[in-house]
C-alpha positions as CSV (number, residue, x, y, z in Angstrom):
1,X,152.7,33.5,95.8
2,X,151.8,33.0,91.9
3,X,153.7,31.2,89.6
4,X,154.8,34.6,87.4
5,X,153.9,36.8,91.0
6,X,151.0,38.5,88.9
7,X,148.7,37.1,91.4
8,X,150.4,38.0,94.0
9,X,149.5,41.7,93.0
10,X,145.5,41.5,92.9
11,X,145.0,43.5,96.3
12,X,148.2,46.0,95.4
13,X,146.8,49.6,96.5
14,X,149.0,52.4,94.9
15,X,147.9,56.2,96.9
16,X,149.9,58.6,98.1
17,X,151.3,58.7,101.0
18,X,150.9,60.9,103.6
19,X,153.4,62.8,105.4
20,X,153.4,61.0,108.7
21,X,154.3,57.7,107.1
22,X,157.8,59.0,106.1
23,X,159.6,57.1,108.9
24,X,158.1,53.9,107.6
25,X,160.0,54.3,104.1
26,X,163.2,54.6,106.1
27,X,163.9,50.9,106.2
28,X,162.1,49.8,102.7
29,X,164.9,52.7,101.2
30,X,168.0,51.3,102.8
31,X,167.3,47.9,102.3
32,X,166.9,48.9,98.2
33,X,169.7,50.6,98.4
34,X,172.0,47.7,99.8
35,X,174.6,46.9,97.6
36,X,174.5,50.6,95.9
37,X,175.4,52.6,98.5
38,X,177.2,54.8,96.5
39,X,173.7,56.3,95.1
40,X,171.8,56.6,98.4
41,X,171.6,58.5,101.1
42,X,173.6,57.6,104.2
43,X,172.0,56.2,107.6
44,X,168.2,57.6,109.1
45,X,168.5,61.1,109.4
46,X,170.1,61.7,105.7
47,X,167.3,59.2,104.6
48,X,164.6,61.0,106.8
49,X,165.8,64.3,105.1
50,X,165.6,63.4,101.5
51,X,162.0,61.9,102.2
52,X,160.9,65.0,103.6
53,X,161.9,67.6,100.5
54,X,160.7,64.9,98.0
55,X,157.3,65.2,99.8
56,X,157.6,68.7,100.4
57,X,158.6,69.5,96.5
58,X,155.3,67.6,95.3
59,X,153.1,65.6,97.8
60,X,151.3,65.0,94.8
61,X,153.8,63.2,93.4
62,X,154.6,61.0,96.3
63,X,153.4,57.6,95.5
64,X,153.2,54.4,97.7
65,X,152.1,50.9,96.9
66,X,150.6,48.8,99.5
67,X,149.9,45.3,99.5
68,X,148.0,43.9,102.8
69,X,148.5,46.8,104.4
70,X,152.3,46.5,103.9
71,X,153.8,49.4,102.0
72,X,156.6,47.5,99.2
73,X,157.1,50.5,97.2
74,X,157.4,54.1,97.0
75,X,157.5,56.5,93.9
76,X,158.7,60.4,94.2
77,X,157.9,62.5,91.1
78,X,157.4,66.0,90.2
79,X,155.5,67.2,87.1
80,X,156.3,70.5,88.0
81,X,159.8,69.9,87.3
82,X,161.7,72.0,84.8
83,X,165.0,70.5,82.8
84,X,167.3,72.1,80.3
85,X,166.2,75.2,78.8
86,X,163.3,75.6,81.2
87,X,161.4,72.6,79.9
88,X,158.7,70.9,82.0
89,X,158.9,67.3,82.7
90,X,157.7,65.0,85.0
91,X,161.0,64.2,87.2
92,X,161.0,60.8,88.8
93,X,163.3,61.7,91.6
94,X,163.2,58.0,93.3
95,X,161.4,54.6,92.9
96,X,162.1,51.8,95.4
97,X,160.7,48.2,95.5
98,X,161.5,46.2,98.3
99,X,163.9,43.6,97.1
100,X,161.0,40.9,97.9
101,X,158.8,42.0,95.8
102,X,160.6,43.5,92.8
103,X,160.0,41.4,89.3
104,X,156.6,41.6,89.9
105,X,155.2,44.5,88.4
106,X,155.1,46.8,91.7
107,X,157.7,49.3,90.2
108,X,156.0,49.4,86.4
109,X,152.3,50.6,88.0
110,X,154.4,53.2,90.5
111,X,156.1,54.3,86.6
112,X,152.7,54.4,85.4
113,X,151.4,56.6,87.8
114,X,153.9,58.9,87.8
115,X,153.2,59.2,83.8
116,X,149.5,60.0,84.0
117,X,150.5,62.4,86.2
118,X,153.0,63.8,84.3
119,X,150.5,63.8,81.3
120,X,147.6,65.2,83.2
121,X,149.8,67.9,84.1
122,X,150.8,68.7,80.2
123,X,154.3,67.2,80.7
124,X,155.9,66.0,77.2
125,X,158.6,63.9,78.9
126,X,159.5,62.0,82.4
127,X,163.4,62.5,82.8
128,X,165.4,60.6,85.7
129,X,168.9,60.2,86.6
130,X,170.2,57.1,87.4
131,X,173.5,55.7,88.8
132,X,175.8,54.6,85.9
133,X,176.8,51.3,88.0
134,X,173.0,50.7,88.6
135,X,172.9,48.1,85.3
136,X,169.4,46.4,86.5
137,X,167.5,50.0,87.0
138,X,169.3,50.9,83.7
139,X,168.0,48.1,81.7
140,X,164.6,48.4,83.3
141,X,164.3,51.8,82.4
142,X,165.3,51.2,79.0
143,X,162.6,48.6,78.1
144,X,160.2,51.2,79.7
145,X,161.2,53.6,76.7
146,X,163.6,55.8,78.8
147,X,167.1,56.7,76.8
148,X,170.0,58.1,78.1
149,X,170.4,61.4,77.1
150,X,173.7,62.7,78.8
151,X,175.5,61.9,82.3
152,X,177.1,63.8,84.8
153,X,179.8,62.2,86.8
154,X,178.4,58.7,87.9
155,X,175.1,59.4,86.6
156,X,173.2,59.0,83.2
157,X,170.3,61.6,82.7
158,X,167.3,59.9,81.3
159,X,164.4,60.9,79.4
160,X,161.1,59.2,77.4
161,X,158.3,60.5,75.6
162,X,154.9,60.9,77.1
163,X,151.7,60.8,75.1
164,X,148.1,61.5,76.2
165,X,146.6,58.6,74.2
166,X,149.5,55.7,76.1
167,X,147.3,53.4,78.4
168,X,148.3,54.4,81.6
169,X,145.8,54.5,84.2
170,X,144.4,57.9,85.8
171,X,145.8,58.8,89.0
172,X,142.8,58.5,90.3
173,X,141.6,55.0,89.3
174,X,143.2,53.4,92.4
């Protein structure tokens, strides 16, 4: 591995995934998820069952980043989404990084897929929620231009701008 990990990231593969590889997210979720249980599903077949309606909602949007043929992150977005007052938006329903590998840049080029798709499908915002005890995915958010915009019991609703002209990389370019 690099000295910063940016080298570590030269043969990172971000597609989407395919529908039979939902069991293989299983573990990758849980293990993100340790420590914040309180914000995840509960055991395999809660887990199995939230990965299947985020790739039935928008397979599109269903995002994986491998690296040597080892998947160590997963994106779930839809840009079909509507928010408050029938709005579109691209929602970013879950991003993991395996703990290994987060700090590295894995999660920011899952965001920035998630954006070009959200601007290729005319989206003028990306809007997530995130847990309000989460203070590392809150920061990070925050320096990726998301702002909290309300909450809702333990959760803060977040939103950012998205503009056509940012320099995000097609959906396609990988």
């Amino acid at each position: 591995m690099g000295g910063d990990g940016r080298d570590d990231l030269k043969g990172l593969h971000i597609r989407n995934v395919r529908k039979d590889e939902l069991e293989k997210l299983i573990p990758l979720y849980l293990e993100a998820y340790r420590g914040l249980e309180e914000y995840a599903e509960h055991g395999h077949d809660d887990t199995f069952d939230y990965l299947e309606w985020l790739y039935a909602t928008c397979p599109e949007g269903f995002f994986v980043a491998e690296l040597e043929g080892e998947i160590v992150g997963f994106l779930a977005c839809n840009p079909r989404w509507r928010g408050p007052n029938d709005h579109p938006t691209c929602e970013i329903h879950e991003i993991v990084v395996s703990p290994r590998w987060r700090g590295r840049g894995i999660g920011r080029r899952l965001m920035d897929h998630a954006f070009a798709l959200g601007i290729q499908r005319h989206c003028p915002t990306a809007t997530l929620w995130v847990g309000k005890g989460n203070q590392k995915a809150l920061a990070w958010y925050k320096q990726l231009g998301f702002e909290v915009v309300g909450s809702w019991g333990r959760w803060f609703r977040m939103r950012r701008a998205l503009r056509a002209r940012e320099p995000v990389k097609s959906v396609q370019d990988e």
